[in-house]
C-alpha positions as CSV (number, residue, x, y, z in Angstrom):
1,X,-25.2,-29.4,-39.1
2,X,-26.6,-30.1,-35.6
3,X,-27.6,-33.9,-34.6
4,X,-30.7,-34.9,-35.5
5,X,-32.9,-38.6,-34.4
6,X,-33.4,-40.8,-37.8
7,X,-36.2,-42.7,-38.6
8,X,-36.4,-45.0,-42.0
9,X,-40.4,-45.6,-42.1
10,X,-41.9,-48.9,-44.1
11,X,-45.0,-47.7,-44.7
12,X,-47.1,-44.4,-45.6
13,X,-48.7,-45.1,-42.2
14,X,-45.4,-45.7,-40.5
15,X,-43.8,-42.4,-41.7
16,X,-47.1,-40.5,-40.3
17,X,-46.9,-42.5,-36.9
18,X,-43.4,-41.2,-36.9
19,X,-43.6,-37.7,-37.7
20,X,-46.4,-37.6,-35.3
21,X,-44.4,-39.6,-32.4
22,X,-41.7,-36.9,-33.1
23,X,-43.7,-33.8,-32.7
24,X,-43.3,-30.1,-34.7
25,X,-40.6,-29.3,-36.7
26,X,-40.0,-32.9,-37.7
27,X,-38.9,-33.2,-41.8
28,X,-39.1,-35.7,-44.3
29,X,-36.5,-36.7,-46.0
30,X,-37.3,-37.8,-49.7
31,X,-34.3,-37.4,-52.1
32,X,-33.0,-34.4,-50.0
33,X,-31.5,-32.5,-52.1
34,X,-33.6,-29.3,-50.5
35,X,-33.4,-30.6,-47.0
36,X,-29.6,-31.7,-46.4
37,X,-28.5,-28.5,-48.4
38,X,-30.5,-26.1,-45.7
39,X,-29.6,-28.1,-42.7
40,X,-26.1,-27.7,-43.9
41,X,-26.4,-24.1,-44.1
42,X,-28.4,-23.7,-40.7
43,X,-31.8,-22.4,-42.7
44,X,-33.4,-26.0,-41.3
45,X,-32.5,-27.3,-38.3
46,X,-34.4,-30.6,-37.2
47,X,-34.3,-31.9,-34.0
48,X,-36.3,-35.2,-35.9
49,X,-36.1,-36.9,-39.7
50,X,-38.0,-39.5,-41.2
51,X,-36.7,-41.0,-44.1
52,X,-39.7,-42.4,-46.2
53,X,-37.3,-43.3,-49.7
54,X,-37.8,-47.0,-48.8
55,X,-41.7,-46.9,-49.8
56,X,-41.4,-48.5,-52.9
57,X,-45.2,-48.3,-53.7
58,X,-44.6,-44.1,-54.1
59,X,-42.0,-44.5,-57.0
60,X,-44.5,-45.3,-59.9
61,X,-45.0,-43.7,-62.8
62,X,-48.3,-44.9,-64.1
63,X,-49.5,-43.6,-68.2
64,X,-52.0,-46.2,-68.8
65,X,-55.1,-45.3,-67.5
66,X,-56.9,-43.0,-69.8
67,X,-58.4,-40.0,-67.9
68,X,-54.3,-38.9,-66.1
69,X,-51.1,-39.3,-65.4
70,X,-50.1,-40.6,-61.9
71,X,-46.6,-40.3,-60.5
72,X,-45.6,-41.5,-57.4
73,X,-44.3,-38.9,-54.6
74,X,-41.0,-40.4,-54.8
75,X,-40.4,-41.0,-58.3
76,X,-37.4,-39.6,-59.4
77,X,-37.2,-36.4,-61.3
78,X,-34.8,-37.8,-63.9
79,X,-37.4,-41.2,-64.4
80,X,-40.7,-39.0,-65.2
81,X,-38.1,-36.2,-67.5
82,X,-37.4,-39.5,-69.6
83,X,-40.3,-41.5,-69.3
84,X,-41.3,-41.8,-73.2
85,X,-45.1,-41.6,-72.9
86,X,-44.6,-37.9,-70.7
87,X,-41.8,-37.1,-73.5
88,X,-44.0,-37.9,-76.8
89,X,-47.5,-36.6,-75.2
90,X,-46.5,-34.1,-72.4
91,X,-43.2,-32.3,-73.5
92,X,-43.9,-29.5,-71.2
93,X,-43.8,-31.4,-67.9
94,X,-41.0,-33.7,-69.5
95,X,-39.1,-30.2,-70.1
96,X,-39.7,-28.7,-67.1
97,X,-37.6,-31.7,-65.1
98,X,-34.8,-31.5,-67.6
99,X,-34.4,-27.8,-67.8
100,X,-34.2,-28.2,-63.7
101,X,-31.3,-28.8,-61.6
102,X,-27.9,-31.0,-62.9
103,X,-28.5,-34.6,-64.2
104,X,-27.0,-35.9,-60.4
105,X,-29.7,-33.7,-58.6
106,X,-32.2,-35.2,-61.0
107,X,-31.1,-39.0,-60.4
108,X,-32.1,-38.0,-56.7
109,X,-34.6,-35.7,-55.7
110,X,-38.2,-36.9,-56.2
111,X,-41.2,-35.2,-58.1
112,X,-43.0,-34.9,-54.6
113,X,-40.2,-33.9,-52.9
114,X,-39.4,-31.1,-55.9
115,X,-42.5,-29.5,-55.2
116,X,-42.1,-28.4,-51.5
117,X,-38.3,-26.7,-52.4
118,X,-37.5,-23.4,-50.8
119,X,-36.8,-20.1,-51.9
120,X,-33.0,-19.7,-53.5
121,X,-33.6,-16.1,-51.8
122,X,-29.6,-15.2,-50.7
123,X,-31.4,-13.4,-48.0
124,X,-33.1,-16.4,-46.9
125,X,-30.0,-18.9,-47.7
126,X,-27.1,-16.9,-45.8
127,X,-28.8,-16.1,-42.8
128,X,-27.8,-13.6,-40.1
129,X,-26.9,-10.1,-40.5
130,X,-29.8,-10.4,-43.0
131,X,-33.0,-10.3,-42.1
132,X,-35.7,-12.8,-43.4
133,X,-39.4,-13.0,-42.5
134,X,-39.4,-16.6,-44.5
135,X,-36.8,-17.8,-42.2
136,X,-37.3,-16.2,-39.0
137,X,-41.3,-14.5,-38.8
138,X,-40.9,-10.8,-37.6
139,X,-37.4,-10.4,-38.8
140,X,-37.5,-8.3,-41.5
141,X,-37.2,-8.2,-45.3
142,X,-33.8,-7.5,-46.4
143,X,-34.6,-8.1,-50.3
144,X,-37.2,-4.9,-49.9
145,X,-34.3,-2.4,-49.8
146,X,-31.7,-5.0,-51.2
147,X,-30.5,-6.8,-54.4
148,X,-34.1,-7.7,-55.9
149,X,-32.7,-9.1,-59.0
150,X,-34.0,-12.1,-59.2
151,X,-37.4,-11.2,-56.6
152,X,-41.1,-11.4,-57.1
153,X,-42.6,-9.4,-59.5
154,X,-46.3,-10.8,-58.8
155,X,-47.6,-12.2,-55.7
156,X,-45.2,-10.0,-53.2
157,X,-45.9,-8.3,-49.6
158,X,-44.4,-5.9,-47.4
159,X,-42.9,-9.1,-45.5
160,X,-41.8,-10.9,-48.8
161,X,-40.8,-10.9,-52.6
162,X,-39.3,-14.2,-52.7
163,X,-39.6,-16.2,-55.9
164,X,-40.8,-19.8,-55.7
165,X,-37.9,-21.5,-57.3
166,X,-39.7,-24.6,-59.1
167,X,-40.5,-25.7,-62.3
168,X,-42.0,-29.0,-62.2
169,X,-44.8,-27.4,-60.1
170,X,-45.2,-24.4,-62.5
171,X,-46.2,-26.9,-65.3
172,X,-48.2,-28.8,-63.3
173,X,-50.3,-26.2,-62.8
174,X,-50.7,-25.2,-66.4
175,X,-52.5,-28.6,-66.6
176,X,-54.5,-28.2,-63.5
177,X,-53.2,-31.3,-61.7
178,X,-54.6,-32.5,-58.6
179,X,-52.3,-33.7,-55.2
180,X,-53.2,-36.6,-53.3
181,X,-52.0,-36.3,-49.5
182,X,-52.6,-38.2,-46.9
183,X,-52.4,-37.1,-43.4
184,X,-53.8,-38.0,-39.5
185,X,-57.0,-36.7,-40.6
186,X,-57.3,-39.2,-43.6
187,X,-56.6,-38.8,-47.5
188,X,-57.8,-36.0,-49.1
189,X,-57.0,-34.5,-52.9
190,X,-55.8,-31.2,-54.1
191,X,-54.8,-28.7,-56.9
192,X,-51.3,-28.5,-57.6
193,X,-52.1,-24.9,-58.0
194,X,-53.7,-24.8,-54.1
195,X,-50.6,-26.4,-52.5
196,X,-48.4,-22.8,-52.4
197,X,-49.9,-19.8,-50.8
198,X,-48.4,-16.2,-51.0
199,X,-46.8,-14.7,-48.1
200,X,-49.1,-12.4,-46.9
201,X,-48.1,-11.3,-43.6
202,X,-46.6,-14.8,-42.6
203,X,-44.2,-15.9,-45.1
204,X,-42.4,-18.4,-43.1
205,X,-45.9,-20.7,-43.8
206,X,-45.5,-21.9,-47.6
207,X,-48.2,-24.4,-48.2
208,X,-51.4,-25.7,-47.3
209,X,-50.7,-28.8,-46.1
210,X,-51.2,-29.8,-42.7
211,X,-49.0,-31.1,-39.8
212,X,-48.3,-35.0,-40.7
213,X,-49.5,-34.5,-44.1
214,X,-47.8,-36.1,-47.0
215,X,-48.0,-36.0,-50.6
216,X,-48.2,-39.7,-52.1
217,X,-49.5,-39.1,-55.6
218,X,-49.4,-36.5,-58.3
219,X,-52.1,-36.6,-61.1
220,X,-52.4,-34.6,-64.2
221,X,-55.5,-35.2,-66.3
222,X,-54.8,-36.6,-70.1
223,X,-56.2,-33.5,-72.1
224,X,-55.2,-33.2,-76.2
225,X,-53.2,-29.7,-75.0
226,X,-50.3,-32.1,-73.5
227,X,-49.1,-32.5,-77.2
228,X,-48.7,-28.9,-78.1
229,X,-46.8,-28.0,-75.4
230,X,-43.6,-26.6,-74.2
231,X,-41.8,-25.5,-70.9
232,X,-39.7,-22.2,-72.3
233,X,-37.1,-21.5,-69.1
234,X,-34.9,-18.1,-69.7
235,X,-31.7,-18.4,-67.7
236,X,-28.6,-16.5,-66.9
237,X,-26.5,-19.5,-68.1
238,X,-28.1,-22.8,-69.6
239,X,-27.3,-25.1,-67.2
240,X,-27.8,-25.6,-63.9
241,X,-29.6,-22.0,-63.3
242,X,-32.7,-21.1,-61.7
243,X,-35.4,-19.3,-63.8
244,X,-35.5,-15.9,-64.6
245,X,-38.2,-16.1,-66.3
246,X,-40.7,-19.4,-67.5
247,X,-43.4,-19.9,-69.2
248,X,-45.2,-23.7,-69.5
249,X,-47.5,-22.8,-72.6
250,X,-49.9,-25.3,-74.5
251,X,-52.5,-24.5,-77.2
252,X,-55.2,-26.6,-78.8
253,X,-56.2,-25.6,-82.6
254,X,-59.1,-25.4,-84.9
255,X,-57.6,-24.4,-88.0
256,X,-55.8,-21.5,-87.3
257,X,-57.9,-20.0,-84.7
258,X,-57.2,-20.8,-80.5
259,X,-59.5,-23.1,-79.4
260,X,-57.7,-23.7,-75.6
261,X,-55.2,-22.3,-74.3
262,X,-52.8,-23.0,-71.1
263,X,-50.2,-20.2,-69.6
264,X,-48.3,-20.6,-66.0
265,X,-45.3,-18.3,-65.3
266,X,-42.1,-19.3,-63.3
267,X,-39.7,-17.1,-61.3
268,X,-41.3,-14.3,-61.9
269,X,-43.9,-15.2,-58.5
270,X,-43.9,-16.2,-54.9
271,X,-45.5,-19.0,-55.8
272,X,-46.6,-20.6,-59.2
273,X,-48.3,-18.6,-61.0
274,X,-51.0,-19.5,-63.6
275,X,-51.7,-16.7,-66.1
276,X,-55.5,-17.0,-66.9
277,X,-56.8,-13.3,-68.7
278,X,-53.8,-14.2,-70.9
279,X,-55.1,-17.2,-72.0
280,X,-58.2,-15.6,-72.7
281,X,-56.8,-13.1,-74.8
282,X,-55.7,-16.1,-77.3
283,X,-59.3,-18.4,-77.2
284,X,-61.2,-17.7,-80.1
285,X,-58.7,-15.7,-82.5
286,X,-56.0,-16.3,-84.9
287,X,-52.5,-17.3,-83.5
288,X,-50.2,-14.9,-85.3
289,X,-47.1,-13.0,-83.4
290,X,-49.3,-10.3,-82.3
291,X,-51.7,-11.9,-80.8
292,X,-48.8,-13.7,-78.8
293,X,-47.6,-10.3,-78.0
294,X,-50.8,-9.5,-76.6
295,X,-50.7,-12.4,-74.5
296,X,-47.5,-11.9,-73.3
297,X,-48.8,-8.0,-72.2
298,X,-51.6,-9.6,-70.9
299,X,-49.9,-11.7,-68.6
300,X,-47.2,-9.3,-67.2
301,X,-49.8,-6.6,-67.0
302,X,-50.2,-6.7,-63.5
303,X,-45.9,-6.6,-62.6
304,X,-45.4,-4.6,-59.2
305,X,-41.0,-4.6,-60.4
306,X,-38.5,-3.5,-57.9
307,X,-35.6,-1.3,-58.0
308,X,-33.8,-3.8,-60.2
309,X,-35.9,-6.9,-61.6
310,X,-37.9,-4.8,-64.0
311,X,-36.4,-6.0,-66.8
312,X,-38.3,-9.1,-66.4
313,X,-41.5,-7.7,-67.6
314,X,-40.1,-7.4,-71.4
315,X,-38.4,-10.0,-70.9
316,X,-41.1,-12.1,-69.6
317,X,-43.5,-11.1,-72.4
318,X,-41.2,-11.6,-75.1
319,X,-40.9,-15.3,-73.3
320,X,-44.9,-16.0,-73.9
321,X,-44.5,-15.2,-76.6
322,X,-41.9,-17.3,-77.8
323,X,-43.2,-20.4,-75.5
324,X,-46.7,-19.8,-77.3
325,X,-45.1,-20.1,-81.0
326,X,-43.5,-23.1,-79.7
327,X,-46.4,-24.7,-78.9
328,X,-48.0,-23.3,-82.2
329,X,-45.7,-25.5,-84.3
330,X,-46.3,-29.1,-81.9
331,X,-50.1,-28.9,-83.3
């Protein structure tokens, strides 16, 4: 790991005078459990760091108003996983934190902090003899002609198929929740589901937010689908294993027939992925294992597979599927 300056800001406005006193390329350090482990391995190489975990005022987890959910930026993952409000009414975003990571990762990193993780691309990890447009722009893609195993099947470009790793943000955006940021040009709010963007021709940018910006606040509106809801994670080994494939699934019934329905896929994208003419399928019909079927079709239907991940299209459908009877039996 090459030296690096330290700051330890006191305020939102002090971390932004910092990172803007320390120029381009400066990181912020939250529970670094992303950041340290890059910078160990060379991937992130800061010349500046500005630790913001002593802003107390970003570790809330507020239930009690009665339109959302707010969570801090730096509330820890393994706090909002246990909370018992976000466990009774929202088991799919309580689910998504504790299928994530081990129970030491989850003590530490932060819900903000969680969303802006990087690829676990080997490509992108290891570094040199392997090219990597996401690390180094013009580089290459080594994945392309590589091990694609565990690479996009949605979302890809000739400069990259990496998989966005997450799964906090992945249920998040099955609820449609909203990002507050704040940033040199003032606060401003946005979809959870706006913050990644796919690669397109420059991989190495991941999200919309702009230079100094930084997330403060996550909020998820209150909606009657949080009960009926489920984050379905499939796995090479249960613990401590990113996604193969994931599902964050929630249905509202009348009677027996789909009133709503939510669908957003994990490891399976370059970036979350919400899975919207799949939901449609479902509104207005008769739950029943064909219909979920369907669903599951629906939502893979669109898979660009590799040489070697295109097994995850049955398997992905077979996982709406599942994720959706899940839910089916919450109502």
């Amino acid at each position: 790991m090459q030296p690096f300056d330290y700051v330890r800001a006191t305020s939102v406005a002090d971390a932004m005078r910092a990172v803007e006193a320390a120029g381009p390329g400066t990181r912020l350090l939250a529970g670094g459990t992303t950041l340290y482990d890059l910078m160990k391995l060379g991937v992130e190489t800061p010349d500046h760091v500005v630790d913001i975990n002593g802003l107390r005022v970003l570790e809330t987890i507020d239930t009690s108003q009665p339109g959302e959910l707010a969570f801090g930026a730096l509330a820890r993952m393994s706090d909002v996983a246990a909370d018992p409000v976000i466990m009774r009414d929202y088991p799919a975003l309580s689910e998504s934190l504790w299928r994530a990571a081990s129970q030491q990762l989850r003590n530490m990193a932060s819900v903000g902090g969680n969303l802006l993780q990087r690829t676990r691309c080997a490509y992108f990890r290891n570094g040199p003899p392997f090219a990597c447009n996401k690390r180094a722009s013009g580089s290459g893609c080594a994945a392309k002609e590589g091990i694609d195993r565990g690479h996009a099947l949605f979302g890809g470009s000739e400069a990259c198929i990496a998989v966005y790793p997450g799964d906090w943000a992945v249920a998040l955006v099955a609820f449609d929740a909203q990002l507050d940021v704040e940033g040199p040009r003032g606060p401003r709010s946005l979809p959870v589901e706006a913050l990644h963007i796919p690669p397109g021709a420059t991989p190495d940018v991941e999200t919309t937010l702009a230079p100094g910006e930084i997330i403060v606040r996550i909020r998820v509106p209150k909606t009657a689908l949080g009960r009926a809801s489920t984050y379905h994670k499939i796995r090479d080994r249960e613990s401590y294993a990113f996604a193969l494939v994931s599902v964050a699934a929630a249905l509202r019934m009348e009677g027996d027939t789909v009133a709503e329905a939510r669908l957003a896929l994990g490891g399976v994208a370059t970036r979350p992925w919400r899975a919207r003419e799949a939901e449609a399928t479902l509104v207005g019909r008769p739950f029943t294992p064909d219909t979920a079927r369907e669903a599951g079709e629906a939502a893979f239907a669109g898979a660009r597979p590799g040489r070697m991940n295109g097994f995850k299209v049955e398997l992905g459908i077979r996982a709406v599927a599942d994720a959706l009877s899940i839910a089916r039996e919450r109502n």
